[in-house]
C-alpha positions in Angstrom: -126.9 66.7 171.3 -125.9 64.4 168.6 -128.2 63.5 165.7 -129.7 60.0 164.8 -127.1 59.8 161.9 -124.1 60.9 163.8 -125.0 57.8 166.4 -125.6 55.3 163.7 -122.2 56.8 162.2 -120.5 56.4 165.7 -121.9 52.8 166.5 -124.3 53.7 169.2 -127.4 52.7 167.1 -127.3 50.1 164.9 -127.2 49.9 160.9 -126.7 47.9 158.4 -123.5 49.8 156.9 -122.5 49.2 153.5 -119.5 51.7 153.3 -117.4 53.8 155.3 -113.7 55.8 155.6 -112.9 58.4 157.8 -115.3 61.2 156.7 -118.4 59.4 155.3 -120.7 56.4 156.4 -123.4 55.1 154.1 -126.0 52.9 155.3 -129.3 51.0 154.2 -132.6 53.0 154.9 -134.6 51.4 157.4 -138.2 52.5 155.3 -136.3 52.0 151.5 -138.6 52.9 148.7 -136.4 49.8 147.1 -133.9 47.4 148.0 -130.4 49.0 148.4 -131.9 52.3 149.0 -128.8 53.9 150.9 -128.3 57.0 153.5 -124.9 58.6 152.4 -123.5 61.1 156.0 -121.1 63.0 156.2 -119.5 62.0 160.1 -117.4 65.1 160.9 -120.2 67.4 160.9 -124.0 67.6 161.7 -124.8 70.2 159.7 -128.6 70.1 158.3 -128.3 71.6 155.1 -126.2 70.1 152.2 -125.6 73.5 150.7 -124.3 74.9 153.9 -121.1 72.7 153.8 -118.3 74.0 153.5 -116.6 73.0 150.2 -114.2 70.5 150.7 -117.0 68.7 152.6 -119.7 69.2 150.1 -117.3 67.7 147.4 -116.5 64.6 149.3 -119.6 63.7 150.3 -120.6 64.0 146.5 -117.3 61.7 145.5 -118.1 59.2 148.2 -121.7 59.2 147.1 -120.6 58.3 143.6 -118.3 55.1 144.4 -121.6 53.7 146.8 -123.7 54.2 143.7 -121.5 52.4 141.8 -121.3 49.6 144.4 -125.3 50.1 144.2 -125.4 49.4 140.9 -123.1 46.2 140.6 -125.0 44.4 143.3 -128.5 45.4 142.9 -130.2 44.8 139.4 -131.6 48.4 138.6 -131.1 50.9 135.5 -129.5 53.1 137.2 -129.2 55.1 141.2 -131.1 58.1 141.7 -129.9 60.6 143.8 -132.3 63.0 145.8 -131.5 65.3 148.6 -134.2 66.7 151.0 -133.2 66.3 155.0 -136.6 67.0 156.2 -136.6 64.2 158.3 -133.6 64.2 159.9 -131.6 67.3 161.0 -127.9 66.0 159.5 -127.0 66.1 155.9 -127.3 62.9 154.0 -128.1 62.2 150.5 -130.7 59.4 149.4 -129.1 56.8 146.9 -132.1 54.5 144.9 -131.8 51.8 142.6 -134.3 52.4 140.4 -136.1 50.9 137.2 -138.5 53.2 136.6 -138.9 56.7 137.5 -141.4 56.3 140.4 -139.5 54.0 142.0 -137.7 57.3 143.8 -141.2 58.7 144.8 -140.9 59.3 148.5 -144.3 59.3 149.4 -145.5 55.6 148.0 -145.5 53.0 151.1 -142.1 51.7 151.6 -140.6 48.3 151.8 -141.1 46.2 154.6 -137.9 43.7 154.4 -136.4 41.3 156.8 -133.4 42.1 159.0 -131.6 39.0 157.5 -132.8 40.4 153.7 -131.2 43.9 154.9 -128.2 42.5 156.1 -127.9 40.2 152.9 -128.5 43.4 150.8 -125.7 45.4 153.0 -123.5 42.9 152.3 -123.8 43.0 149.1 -123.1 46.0 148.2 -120.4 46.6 150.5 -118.7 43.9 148.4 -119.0 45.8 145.6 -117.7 48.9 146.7 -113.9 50.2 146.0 
């Protein structure tokens, strides 16, 4: 049965996508801990644990992830993207990218933003502007 992510990846569920090629989707969060907080996928596989990739995978994922950081970073005034990895919440590997100003901006238990979907598609936009 396919994941959450490997739907939104496919077009069955909705997202606000901000990048995409042929191996990797990234998407705004749905509960971001700030705006532009983007879910980086790999599409071709569903596996659940980053470090069970094989290597080619793991590497491109990591390169992708870079170039929607960047992109992060030009549209969304922050001091820099964070980058944390934990998959506990969803069974599909994806890595969390966070504009952040300070360092508990990327602390995943605080009560998350509550935007509207015109403000997420604004925010989707963009970034995915921004992104090369």
């Amino acid at each position: 049965m396919a994941t959450l992510f490997t739907k939104i990846a496919k077009g069955e569920i909705p997202s606000y996508k901000v990048a995409e090629d042929e191996n990797f989707f990234a998407f705004l969060d749905i509960a971001p801990m700030s705006e532009g907080h983007t879910l980086v996928i790999p599409k071709n596989t569903e596996n659940d644990y980053l470090f069970d990739l094989d290597d080619e995978t793991y590497v491109g994922l990591t390169v992708f992830a870079k170039r929607v950081a960047k992109a992060i970073k030009a549209a969304i005034p922050c001091q820099r993207v964070g980058m944390a990895v934990l998959g506990m919440e969803v069974p599909h590997t994806h890595i969390h990218l966070v504009p952040l100003n300070k360092e508990s901006d990327m602390k995943f238990d605080k009560e998350k933003l509550k935007l509207s979907e015109d403000r997420m598609a604004e925010i989707a936009r963009q970034i995915a502007e921004k992104f090369e």
